[in-house]
N, C-alpha and C positions, 0 to 999 in steps of 0.2 A: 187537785191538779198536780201539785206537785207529787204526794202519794203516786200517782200515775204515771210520775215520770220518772220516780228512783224502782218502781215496779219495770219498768222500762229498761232501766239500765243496767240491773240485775241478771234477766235475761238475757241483755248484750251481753254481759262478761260472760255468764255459764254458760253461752253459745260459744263465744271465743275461744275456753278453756277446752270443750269440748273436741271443738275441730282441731286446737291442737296437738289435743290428745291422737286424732287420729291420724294426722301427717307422720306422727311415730310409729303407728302400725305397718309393719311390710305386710300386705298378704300374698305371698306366689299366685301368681296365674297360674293357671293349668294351661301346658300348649299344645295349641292348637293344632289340630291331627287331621288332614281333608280325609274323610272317608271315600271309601271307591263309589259310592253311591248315595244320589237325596233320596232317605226315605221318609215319604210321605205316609201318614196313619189317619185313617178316619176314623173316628171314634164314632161309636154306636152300638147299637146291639146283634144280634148274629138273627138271621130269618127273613124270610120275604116279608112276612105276613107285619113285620114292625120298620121296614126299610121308608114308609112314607112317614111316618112320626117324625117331629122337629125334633127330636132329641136323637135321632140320627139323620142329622145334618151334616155331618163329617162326614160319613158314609156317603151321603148322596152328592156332597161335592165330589167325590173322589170318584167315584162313578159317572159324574159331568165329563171331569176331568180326562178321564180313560177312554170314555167316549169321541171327544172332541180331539184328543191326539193321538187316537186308534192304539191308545196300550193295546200291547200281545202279552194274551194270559201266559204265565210259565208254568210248565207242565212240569210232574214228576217233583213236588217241593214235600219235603219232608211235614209233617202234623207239625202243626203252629205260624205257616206260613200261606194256607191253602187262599186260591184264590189272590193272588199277587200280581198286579200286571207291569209291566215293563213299558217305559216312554223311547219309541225307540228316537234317534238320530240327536241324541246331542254328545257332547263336551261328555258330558258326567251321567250314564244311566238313571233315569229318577224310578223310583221301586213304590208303585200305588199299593199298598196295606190295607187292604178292609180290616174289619174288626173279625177278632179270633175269637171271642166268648162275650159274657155280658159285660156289658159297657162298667160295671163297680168291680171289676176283674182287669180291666184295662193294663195295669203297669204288668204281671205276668206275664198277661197275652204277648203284651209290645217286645218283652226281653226275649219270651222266647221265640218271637219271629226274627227278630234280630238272629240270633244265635241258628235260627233255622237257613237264617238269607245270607250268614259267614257276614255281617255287616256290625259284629258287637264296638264298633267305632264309632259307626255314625252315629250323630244326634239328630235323632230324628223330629220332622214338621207333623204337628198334631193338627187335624182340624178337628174342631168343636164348637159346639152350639154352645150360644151364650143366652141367656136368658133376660139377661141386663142389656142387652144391647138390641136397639129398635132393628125389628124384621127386615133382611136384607144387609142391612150394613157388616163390612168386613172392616178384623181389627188385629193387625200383624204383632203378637210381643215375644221378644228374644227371649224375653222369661219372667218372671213372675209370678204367681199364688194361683192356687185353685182355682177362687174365689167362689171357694164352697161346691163345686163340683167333684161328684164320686169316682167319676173316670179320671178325672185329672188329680183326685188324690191320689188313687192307686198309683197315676204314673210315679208321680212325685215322690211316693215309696218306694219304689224301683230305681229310679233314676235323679233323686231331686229337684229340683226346679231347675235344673241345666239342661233344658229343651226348648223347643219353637213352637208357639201359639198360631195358629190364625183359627179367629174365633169370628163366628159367623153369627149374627144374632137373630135370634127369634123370638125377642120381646115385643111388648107390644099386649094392649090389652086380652087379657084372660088366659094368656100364655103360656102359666103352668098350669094349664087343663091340658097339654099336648106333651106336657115334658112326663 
């Protein structure tokens, strides 16, 4: 018992030490810069013929989405941006992104639609299927890891983890037989 409680208090102090070490760290923030537009990306793979698969669930919310508030396709977009639709009537234009090539291609795709839409500012809203997460449930994160997903490593090499999640799950028994 005792053993257990100077094990105890060892980890207190190098806890302690620890944080104080890091109240000494400044890291600069990066600021904050509104872009002229949310753009939204659905992750997924490019084709009719794979648009129902859970593993483009990003896609298909985003096509929900453009449905439900009559996006107007924009015409005349340069390669890389094809297929973009427009949310009309608010504050701030939102720019719906389907997917430009195969979903382990992702971070490219995304830059260069960016770069195609004049929007290399925005931090754009990814949706994605998650596989860990029971069928139907949505899960909003400002950021954070892959979590072992291909589309969202590529992002992440393009852009770092300084992006917007909402992750859509399609777990749930035998689940990677659809991814």
């Amino acid at each position: 018992m005792a053993a257990d409680m100077a094990r105890a208090q060892r980890r207190a102090k190098g806890k302690r030490a620890r944080d104080e070490s890091k109240k000494d760290e400044k890291v600069p923030k990066r600021a904050r810069v509104r872009a002229p537009a949310l753009v939204v990306f659905g992750l997924g793979n490019v084709g009719e013929e794979r648009f129902k698969e859970r593993h483009n669930f990003g896609q298909r919310v985003l096509a929900a989405v453009a449905e439900q508030k009559a996006a107007i396709l924009l015409e005349d977009l340069q390669t890389g941006a094809k297929g973009t639709r427009s949310v009309p009537g608010s504050e701030r234009p939102w720019l719906l992104l389907p997917p430009q090539s195969h979903i382990n291609d992702s971070g490219r795709a995304l830059r260069g639609a960016l770069e195609a839409l004049n929007q290399t500012v925005a931090t754009p809203l990814v949706v994605v299927d998650d596989v860990a997460i029971p069928l139907g449930t949505i899960r909003f994160r400002a950021k954070g890891s892959s979590g072992g997903h291909n589309g969202l490593k590529s992002i992440e090499a393009e852009f770092g983890a300084d992006y917007h999640r909402l992750k859509v799950g399609i777990g749930g028994g035998r689940s990677k037989e659809y991814v």
